[in-house]
Biopython code that builds the backbone (N, CA, C, O; Angstrom):
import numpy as np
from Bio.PDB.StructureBuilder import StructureBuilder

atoms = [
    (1, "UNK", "N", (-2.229, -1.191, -3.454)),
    (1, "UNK", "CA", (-2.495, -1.488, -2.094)),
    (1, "UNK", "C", (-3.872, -2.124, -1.933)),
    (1, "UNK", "O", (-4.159, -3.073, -1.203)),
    (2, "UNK", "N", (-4.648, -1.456, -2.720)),
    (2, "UNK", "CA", (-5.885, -1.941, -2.400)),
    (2, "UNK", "C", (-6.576, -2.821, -3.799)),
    (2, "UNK", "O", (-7.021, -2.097, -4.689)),
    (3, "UNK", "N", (-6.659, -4.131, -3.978)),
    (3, "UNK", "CA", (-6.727, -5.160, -4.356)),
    (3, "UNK", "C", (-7.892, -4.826, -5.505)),
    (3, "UNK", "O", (-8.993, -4.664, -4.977)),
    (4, "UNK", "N", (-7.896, -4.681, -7.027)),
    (4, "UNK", "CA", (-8.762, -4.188, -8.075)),
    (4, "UNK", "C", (-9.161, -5.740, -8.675)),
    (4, "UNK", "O", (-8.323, -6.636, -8.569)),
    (5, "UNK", "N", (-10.104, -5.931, -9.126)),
    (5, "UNK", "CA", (-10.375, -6.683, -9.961)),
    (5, "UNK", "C", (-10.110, -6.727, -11.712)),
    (5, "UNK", "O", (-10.819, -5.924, -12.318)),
    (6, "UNK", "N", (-9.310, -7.450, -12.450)),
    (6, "UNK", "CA", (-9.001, -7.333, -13.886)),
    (6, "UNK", "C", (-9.638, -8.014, -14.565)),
    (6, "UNK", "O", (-9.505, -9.233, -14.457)),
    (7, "UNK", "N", (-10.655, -7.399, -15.609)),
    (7, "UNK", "CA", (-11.839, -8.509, -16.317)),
    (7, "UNK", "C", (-10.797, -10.057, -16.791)),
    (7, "UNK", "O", (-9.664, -10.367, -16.423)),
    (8, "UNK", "N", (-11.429, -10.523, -17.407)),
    (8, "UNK", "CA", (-10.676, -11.659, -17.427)),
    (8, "UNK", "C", (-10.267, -11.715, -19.144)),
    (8, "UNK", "O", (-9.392, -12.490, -19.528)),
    (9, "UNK", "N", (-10.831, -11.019, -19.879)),
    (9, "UNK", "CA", (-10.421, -11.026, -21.150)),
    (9, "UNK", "C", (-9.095, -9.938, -21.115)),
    (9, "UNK", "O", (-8.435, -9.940, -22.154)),
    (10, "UNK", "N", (-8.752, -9.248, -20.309)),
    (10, "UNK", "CA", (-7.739, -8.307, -20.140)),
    (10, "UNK", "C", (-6.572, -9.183, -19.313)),
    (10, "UNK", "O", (-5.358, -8.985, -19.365)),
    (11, "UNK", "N", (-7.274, -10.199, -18.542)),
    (11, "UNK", "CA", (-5.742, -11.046, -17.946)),
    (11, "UNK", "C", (-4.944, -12.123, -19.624)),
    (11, "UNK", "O", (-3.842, -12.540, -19.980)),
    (12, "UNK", "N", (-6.270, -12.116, -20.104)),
    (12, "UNK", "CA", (-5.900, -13.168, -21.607)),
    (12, "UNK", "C", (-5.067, -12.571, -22.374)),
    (12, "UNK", "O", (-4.128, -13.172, -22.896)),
    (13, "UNK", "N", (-5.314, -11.234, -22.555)),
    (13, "UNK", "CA", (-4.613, -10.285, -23.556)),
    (13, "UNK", "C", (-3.702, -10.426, -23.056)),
    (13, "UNK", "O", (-2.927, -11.133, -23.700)),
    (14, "UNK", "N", (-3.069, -9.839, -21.457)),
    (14, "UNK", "CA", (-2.201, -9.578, -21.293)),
    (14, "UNK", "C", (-0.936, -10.888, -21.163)),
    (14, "UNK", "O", (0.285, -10.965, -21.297)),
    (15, "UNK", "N", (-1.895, -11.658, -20.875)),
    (15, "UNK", "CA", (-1.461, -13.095, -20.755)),
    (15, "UNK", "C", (-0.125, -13.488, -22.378)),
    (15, "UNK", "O", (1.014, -13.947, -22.467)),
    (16, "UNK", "N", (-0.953, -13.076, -23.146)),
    (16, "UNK", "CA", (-1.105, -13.428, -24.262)),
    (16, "UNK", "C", (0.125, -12.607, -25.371)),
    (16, "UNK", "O", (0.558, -12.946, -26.472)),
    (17, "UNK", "N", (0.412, -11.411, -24.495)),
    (17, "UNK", "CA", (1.726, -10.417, -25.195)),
    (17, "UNK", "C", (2.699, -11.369, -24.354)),
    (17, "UNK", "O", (3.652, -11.967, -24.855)),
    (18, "UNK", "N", (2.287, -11.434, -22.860)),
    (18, "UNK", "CA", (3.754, -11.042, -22.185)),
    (18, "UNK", "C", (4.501, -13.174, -22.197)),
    (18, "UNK", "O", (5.535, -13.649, -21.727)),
    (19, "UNK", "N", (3.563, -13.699, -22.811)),
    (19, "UNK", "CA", (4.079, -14.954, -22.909)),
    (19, "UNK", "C", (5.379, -15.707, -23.766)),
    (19, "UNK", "O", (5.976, -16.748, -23.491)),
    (20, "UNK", "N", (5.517, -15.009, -24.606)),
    (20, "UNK", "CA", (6.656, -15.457, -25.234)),
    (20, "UNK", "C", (7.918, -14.938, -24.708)),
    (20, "UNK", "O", (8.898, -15.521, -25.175)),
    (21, "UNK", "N", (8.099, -14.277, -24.112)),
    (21, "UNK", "CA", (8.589, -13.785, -22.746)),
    (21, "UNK", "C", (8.971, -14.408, -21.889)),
    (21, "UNK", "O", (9.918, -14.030, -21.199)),
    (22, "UNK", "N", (8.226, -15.742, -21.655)),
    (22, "UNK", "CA", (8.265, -16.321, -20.057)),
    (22, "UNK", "C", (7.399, -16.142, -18.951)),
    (22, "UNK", "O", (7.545, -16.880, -17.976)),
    (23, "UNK", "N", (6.241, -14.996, -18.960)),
    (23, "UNK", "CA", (6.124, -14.938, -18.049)),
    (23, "UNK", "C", (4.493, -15.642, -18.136)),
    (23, "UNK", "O", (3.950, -15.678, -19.240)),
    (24, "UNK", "N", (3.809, -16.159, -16.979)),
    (24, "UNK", "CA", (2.518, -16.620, -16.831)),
    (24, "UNK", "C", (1.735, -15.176, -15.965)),
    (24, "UNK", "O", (1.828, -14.983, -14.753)),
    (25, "UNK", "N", (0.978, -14.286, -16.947)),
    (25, "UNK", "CA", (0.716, -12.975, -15.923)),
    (25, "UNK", "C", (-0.537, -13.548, -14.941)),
    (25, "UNK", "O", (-0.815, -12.768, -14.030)),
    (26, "UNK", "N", (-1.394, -14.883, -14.991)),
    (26, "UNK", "CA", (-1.869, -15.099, -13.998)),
    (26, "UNK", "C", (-1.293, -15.849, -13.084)),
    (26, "UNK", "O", (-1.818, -15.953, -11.976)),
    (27, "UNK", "N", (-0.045, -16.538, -13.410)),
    (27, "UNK", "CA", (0.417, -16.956, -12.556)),
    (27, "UNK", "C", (1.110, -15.667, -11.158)),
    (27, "UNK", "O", (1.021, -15.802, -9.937)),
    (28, "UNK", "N", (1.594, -14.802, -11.742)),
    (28, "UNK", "CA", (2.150, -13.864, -11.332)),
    (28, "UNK", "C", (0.905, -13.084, -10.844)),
    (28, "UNK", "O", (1.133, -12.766, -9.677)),
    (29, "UNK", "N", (-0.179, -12.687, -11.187)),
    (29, "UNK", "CA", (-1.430, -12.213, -10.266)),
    (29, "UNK", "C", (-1.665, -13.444, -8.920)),
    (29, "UNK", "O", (-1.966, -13.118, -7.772)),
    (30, "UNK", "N", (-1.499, -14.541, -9.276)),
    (30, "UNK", "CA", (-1.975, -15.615, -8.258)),
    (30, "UNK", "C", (-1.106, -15.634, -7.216)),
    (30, "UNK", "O", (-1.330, -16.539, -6.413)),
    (31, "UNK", "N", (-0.013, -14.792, -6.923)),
    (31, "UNK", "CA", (1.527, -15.171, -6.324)),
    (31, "UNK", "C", (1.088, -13.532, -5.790)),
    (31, "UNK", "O", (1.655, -13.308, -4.721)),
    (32, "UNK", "N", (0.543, -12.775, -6.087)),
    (32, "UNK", "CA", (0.615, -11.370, -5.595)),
    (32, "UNK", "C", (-0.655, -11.470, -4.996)),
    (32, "UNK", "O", (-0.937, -10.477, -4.325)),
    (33, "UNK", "N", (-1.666, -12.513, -5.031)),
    (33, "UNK", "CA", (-2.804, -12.223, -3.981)),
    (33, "UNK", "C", (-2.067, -13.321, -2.815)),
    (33, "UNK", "O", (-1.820, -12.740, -1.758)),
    (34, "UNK", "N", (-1.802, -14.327, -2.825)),
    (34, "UNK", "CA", (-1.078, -15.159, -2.048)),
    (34, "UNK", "C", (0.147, -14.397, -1.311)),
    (34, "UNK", "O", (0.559, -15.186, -0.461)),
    (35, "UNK", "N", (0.713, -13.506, -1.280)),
    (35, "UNK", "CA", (1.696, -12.821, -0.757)),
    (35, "UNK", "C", (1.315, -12.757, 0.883)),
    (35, "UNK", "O", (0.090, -12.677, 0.974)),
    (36, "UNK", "N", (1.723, -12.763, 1.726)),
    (36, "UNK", "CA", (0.956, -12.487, 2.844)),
    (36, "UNK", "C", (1.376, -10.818, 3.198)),
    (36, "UNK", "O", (2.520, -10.496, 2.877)),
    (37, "UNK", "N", (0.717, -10.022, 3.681)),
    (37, "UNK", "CA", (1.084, -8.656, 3.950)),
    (37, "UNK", "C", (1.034, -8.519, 5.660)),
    (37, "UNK", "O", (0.479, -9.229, 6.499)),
    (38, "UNK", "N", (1.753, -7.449, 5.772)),
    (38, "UNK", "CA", (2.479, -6.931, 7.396)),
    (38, "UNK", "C", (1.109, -6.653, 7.860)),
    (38, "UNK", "O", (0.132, -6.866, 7.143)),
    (39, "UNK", "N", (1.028, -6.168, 9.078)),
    (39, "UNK", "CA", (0.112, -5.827, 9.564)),
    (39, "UNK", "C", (0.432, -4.528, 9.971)),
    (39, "UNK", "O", (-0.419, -3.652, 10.120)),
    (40, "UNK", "N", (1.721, -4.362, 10.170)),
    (40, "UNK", "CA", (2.027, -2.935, 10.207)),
    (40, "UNK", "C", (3.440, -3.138, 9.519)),
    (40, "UNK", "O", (3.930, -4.213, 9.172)),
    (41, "UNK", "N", (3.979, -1.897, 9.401)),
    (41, "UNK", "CA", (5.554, -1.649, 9.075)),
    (41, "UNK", "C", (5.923, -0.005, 9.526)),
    (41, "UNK", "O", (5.205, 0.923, 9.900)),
    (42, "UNK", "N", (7.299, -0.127, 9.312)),
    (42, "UNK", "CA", (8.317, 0.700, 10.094)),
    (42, "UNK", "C", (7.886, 1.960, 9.228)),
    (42, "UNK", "O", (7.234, 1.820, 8.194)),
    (43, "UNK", "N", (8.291, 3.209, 9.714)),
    (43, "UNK", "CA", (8.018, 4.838, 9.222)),
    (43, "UNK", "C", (8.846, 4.537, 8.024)),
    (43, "UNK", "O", (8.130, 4.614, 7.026)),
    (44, "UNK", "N", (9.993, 4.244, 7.750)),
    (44, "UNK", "CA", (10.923, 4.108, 6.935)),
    (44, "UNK", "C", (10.521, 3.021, 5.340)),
    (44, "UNK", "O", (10.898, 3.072, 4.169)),
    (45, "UNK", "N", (9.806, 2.334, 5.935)),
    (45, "UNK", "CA", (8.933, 1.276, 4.906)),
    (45, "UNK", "C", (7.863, 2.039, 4.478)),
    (45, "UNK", "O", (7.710, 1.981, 3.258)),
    (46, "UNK", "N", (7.118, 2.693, 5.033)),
    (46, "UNK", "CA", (5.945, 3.397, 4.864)),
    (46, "UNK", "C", (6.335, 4.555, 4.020)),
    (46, "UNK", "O", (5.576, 4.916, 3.121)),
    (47, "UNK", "N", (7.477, 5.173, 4.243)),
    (47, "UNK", "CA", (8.125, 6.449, 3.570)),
    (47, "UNK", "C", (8.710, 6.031, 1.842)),
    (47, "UNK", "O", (8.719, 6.816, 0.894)),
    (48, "UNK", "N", (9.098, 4.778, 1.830)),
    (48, "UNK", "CA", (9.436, 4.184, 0.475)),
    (48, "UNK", "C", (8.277, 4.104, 0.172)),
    (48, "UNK", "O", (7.928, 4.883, -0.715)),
    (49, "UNK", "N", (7.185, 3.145, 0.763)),
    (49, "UNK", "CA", (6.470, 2.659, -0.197)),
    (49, "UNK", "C", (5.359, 3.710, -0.839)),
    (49, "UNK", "O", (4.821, 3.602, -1.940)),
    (50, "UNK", "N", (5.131, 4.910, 0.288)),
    (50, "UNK", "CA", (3.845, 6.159, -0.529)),
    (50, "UNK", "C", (4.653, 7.077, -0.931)),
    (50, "UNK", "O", (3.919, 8.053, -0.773)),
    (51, "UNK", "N", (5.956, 7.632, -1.474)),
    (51, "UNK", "CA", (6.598, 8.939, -1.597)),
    (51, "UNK", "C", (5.889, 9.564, -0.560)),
    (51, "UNK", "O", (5.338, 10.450, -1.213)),
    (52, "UNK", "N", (5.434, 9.761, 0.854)),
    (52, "UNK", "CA", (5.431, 10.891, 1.293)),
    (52, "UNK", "C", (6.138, 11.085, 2.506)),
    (52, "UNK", "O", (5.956, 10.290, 3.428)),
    (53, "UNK", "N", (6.893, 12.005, 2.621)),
    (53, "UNK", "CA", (7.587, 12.869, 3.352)),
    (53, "UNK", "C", (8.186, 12.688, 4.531)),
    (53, "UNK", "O", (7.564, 13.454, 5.268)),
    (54, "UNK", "N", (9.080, 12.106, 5.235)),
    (54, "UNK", "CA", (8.880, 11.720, 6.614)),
    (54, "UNK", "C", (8.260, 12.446, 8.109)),
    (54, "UNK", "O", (7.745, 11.903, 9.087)),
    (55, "UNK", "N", (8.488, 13.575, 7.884)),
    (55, "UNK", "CA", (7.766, 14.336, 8.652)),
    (55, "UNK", "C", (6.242, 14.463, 8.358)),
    (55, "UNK", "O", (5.409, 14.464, 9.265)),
    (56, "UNK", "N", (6.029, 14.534, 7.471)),
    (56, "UNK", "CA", (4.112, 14.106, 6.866)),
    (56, "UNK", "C", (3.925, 13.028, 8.044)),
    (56, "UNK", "O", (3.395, 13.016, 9.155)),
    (57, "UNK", "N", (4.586, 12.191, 7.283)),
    (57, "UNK", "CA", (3.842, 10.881, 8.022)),
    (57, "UNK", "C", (3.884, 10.985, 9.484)),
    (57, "UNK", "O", (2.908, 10.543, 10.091)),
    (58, "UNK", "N", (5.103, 11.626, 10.320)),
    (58, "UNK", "CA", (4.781, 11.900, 11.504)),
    (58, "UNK", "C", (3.785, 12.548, 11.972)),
    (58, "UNK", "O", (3.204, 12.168, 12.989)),
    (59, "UNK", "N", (3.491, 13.451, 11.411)),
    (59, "UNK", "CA", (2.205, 14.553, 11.519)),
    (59, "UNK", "C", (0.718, 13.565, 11.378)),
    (59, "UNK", "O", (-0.226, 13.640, 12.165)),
    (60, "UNK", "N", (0.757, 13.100, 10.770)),
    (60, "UNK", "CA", (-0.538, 12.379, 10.503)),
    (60, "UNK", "C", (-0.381, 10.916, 10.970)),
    (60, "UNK", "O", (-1.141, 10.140, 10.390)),
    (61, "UNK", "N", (0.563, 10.289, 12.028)),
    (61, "UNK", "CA", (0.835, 9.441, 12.927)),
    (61, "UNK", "C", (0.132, 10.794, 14.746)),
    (61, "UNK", "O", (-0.830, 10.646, 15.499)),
    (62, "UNK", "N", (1.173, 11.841, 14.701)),
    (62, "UNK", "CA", (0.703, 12.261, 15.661)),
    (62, "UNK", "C", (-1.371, 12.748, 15.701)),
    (62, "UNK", "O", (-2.142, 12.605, 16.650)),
    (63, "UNK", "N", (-1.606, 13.189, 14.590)),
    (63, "UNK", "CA", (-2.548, 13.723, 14.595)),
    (63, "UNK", "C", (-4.029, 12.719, 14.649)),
    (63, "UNK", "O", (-5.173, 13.169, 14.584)),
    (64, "UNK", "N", (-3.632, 11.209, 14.789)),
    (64, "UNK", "CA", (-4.288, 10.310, 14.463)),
    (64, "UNK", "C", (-4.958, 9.783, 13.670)),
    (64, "UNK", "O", (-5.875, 9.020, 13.973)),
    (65, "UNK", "N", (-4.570, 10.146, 12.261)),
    (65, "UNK", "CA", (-5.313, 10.116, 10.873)),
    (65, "UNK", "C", (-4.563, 8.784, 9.915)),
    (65, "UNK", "O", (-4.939, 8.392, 8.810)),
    (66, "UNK", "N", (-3.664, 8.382, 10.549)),
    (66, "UNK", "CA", (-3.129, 7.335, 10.588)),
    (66, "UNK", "C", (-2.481, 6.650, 11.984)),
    (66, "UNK", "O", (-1.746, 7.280, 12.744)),
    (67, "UNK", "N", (-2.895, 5.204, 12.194)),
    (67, "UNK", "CA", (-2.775, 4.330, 13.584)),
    (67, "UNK", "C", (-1.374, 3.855, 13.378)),
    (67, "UNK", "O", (-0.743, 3.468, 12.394)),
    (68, "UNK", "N", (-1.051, 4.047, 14.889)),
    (68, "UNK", "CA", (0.254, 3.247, 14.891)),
    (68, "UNK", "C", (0.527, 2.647, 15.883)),
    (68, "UNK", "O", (-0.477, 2.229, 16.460)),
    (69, "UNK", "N", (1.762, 2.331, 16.509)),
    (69, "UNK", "CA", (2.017, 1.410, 17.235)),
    (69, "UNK", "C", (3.272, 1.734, 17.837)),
    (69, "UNK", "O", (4.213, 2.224, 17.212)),
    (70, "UNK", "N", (3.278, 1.449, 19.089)),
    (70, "UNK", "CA", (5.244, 1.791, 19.683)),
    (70, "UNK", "C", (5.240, 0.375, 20.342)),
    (70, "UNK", "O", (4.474, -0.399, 20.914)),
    (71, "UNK", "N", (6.467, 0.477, 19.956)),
    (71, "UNK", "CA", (7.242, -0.897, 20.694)),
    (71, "UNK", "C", (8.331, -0.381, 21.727)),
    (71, "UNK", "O", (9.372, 0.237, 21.501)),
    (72, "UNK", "N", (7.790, -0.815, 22.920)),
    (72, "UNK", "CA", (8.417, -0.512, 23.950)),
    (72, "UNK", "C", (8.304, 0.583, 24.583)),
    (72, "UNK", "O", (7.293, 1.235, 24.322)),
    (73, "UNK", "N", (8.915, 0.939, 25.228)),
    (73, "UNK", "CA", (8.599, 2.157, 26.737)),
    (73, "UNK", "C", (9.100, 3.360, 26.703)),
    (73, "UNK", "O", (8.619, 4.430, 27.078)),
    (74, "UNK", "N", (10.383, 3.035, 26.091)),
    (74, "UNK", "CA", (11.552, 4.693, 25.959)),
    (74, "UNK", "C", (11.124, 5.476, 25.099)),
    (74, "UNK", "O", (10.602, 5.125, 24.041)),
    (75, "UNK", "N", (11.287, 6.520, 25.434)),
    (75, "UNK", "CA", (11.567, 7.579, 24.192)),
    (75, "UNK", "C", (12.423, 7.209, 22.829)),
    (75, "UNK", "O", (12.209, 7.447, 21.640)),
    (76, "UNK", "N", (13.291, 6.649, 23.393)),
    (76, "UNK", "CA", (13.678, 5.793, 21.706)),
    (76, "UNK", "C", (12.845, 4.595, 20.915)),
    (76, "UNK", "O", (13.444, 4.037, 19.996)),
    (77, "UNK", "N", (11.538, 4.186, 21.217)),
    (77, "UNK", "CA", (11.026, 2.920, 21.149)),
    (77, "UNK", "C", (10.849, 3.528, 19.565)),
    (77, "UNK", "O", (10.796, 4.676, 19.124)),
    (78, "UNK", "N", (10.757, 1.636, 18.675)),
    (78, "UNK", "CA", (10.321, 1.828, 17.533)),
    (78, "UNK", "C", (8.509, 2.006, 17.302)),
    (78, "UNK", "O", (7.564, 1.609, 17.983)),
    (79, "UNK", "N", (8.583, 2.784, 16.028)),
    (79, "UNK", "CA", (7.276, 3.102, 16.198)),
    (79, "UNK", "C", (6.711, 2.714, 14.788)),
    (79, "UNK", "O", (6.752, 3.580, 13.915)),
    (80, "UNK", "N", (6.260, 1.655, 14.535)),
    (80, "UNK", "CA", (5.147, 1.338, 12.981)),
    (80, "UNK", "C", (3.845, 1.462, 13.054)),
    (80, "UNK", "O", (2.940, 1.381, 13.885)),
    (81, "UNK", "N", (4.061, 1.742, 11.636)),
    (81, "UNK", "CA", (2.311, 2.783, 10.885)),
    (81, "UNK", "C", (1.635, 0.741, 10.259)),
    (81, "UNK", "O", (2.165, -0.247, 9.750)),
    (82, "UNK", "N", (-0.072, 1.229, 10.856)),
    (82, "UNK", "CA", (-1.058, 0.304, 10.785)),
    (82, "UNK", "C", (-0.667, 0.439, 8.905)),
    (82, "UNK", "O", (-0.328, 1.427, 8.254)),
    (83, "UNK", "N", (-0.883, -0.927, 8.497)),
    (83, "UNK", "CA", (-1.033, -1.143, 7.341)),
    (83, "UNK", "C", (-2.786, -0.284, 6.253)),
    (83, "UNK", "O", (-3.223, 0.405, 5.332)),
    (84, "UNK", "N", (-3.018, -1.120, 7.405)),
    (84, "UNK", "CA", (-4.643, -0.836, 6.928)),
    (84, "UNK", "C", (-5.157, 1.055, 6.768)),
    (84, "UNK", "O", (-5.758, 1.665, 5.884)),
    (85, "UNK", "N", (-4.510, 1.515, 8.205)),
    (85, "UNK", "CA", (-4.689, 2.612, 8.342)),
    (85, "UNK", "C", (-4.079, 3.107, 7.529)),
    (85, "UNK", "O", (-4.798, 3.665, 6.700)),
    (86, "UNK", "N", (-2.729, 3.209, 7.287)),
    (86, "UNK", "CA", (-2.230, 3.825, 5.399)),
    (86, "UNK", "C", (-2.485, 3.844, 4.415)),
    (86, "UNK", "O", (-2.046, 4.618, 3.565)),
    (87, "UNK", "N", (-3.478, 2.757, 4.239)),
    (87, "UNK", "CA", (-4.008, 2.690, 3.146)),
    (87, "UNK", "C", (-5.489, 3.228, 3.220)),
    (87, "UNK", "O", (-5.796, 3.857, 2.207)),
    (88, "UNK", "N", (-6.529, 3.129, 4.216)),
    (88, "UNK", "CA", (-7.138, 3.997, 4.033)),
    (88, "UNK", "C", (-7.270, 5.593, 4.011)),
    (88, "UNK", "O", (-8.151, 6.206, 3.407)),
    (89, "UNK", "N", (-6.388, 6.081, 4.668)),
    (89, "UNK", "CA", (-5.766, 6.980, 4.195)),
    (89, "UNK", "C", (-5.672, 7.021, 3.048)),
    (89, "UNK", "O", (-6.664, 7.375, 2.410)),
    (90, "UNK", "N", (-4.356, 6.649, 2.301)),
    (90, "UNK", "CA", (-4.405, 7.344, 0.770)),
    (90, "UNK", "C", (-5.600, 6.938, 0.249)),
    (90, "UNK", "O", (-5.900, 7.759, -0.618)),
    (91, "UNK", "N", (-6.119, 6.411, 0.303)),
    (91, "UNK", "CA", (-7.466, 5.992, -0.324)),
    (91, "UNK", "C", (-8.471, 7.369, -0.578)),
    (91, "UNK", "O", (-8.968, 7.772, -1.630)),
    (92, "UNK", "N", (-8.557, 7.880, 0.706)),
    (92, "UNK", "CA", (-9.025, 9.024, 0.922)),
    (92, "UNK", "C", (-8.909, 10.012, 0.250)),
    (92, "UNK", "O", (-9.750, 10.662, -0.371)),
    (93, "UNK", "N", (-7.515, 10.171, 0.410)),
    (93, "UNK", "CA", (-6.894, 11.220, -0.162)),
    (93, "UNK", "C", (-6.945, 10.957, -1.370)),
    (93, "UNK", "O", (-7.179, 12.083, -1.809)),
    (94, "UNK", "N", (-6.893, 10.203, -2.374)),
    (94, "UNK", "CA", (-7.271, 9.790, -3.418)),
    (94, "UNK", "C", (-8.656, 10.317, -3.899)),
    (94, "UNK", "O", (-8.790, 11.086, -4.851)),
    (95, "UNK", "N", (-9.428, 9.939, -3.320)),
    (95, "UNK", "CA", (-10.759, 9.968, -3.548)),
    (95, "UNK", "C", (-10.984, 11.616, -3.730)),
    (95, "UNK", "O", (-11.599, 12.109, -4.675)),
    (96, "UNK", "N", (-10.415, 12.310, -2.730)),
    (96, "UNK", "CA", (-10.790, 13.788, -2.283)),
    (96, "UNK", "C", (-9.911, 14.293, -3.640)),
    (96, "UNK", "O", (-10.137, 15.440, -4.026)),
    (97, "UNK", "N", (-8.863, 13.438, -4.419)),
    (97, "UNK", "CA", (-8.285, 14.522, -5.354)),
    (97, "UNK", "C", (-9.361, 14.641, -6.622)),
    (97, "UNK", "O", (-9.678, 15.618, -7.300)),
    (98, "UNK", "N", (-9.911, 12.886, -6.678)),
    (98, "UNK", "CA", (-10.348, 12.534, -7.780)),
    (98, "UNK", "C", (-12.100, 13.963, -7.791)),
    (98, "UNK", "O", (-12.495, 14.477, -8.838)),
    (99, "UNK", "N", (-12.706, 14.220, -6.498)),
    (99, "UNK", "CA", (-13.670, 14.705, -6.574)),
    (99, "UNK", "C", (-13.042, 16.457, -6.910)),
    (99, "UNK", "O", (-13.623, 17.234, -7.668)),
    (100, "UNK", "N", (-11.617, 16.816, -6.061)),
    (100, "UNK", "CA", (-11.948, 18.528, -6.663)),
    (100, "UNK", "C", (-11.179, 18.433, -8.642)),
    (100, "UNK", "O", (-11.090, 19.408, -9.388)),
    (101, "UNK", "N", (-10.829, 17.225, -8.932)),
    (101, "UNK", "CA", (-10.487, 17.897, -10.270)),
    (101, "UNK", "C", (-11.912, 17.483, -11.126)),
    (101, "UNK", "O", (-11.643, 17.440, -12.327)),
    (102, "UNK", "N", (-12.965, 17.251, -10.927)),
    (102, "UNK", "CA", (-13.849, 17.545, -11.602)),
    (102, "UNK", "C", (-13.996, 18.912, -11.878)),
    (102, "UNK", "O", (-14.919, 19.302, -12.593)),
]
sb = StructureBuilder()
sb.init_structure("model")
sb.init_model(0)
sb.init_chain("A")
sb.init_seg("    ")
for serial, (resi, resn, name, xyz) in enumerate(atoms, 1):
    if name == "N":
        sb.init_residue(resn, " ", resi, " ")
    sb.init_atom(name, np.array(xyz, "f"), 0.0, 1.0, " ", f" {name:<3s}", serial, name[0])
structure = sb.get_structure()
C-alpha cells in the first residue's frame, strides 16, 4: 500500500532471474507506480484487500479511526472507506506491532 523504495542493484538481480521467463521486473514496477489508485473503495474491497473482519472495519469506520464516506441519504446508502485513511491506519497498527515485539 504504501510505496517502498528497491535499491537498484536488487531491481538488476531480480531483473536478471525473472528474465528468461518473460518478464521485465522494471517494467512491471513502472506499470504498478503508474496504476492510478481509488480514492476511496467499498467495505467489501477494503475487507478483501486487509483480511480484516467486516465488522472490525465497521467499528473503526464508526469510531472514526478510519474516514469514510456515504453516498446518499437512506439508511441503505453505500458507504466507502478513505483509501488514505486505511492505510494509515494499518500503518499504525503496524508500527505499534513492530514496537511491542521488541
Amino acid at each position: 500500500m504504501t510505496k517502498t523504495e528497491i535499491p537498484e542493484h536488487l531491481v538488476r538481480a531480480i531483473s536478471d532471474m525473472i528474465a528468461p521467463y518473460g518478464f521485465d521486473f522494471a517494467a512491471l514496477l513502472a506499470k504498478q507506480d503508474a496504476t492510478p489508485r481509488k480514492a476511496s473503495i467499498s467495505i467489501a474491497e477494503a475487507v478483501e484487500l486487509t483480511g480484516i473482519k467486516p465488522w472490525t472495519l465497521w467499528r473503526l469506520v464508526r469510531s472514526g479511526k478510519v474516514q469514510s464516506y456515504k453516498l446518499g441519504d437512506s439508511r441503505n446508502s453505500t458507504v466507502t472507506v478513505d483509501t488514505k485513511s486505511l492505510e494509515s491506519f494499518l500503518a499504525s497498527r503496524k508500527r505499534g506491532r513492530q514496537r511491542n515485539s521488541r
